[in-house]
Wavefront OBJ file of the C-alpha trace (Angstrom):
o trace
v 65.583 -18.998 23.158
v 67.066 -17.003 26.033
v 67.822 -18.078 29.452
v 66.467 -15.192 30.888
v 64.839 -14.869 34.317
v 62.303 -12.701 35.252
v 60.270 -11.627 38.620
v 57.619 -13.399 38.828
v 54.079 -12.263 39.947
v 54.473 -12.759 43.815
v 58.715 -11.928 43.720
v 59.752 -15.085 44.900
v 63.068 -17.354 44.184
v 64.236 -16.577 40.299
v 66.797 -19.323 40.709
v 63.474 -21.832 39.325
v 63.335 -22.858 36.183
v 59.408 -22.826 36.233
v 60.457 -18.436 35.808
v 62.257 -18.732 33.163
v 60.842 -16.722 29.587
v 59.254 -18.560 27.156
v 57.111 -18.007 24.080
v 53.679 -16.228 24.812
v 51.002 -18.572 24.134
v 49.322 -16.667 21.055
v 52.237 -16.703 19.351
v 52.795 -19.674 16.738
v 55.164 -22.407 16.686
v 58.207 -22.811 14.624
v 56.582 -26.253 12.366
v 53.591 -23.939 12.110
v 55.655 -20.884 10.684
v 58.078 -23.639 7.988
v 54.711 -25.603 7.071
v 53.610 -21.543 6.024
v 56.325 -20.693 4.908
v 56.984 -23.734 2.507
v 52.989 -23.152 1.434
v 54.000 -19.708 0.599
v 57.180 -20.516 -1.539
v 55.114 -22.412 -3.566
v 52.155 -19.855 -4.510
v 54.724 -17.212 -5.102
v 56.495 -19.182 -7.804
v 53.361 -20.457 -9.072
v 52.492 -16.730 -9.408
v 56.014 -16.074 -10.836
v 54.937 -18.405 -13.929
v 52.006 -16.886 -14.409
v 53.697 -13.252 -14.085
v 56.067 -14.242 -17.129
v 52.753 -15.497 -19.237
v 51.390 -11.410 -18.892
v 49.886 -12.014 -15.538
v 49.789 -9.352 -12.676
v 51.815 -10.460 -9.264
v 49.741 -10.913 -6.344
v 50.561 -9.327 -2.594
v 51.435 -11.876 -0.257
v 51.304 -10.791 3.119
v 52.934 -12.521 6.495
v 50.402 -14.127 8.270
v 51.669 -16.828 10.475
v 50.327 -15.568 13.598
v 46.923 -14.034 12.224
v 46.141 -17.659 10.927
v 47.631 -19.152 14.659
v 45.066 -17.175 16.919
l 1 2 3 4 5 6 7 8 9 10 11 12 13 14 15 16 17 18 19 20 21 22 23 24 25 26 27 28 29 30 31 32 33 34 35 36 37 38 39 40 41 42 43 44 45 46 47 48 49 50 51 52 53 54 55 56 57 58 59 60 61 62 63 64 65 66 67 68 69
């Protein structure tokens, strides 16, 4: 993540670390995002099996931070 400062609210000292950028709060964490991401390796190649068997491929969509909030 970035080092980067920014102004806070009421302008004062940006030398703090408690104004330093961080992740906004509705966005997921990184175990979150691997634990979906793992979840949704596995559907797609269970749908790859099924593709090769004359099935039709499903549309998996990203939606780590839809499922977060």
């Amino acid at each position: 993540m970035s080092r980067t400062y920014r102004q806070d609210f009421y302008g004062t000292s940006l030398n703090s670390k408690a104004h330093r950028d961080c992740k906004k709060w509705y966005k997921p964490p990184s175990w979150y995002k691997r634990m979906r991401r793992q979840i949704r390796r596995a559907q797609e190649h269970q749908a790859l099996l099924l593709v090769v068997g004359g099935g039709e491929m499903p549309i998996f969509k990203h939606d780590d931070q839809w499922n977060w909030t």
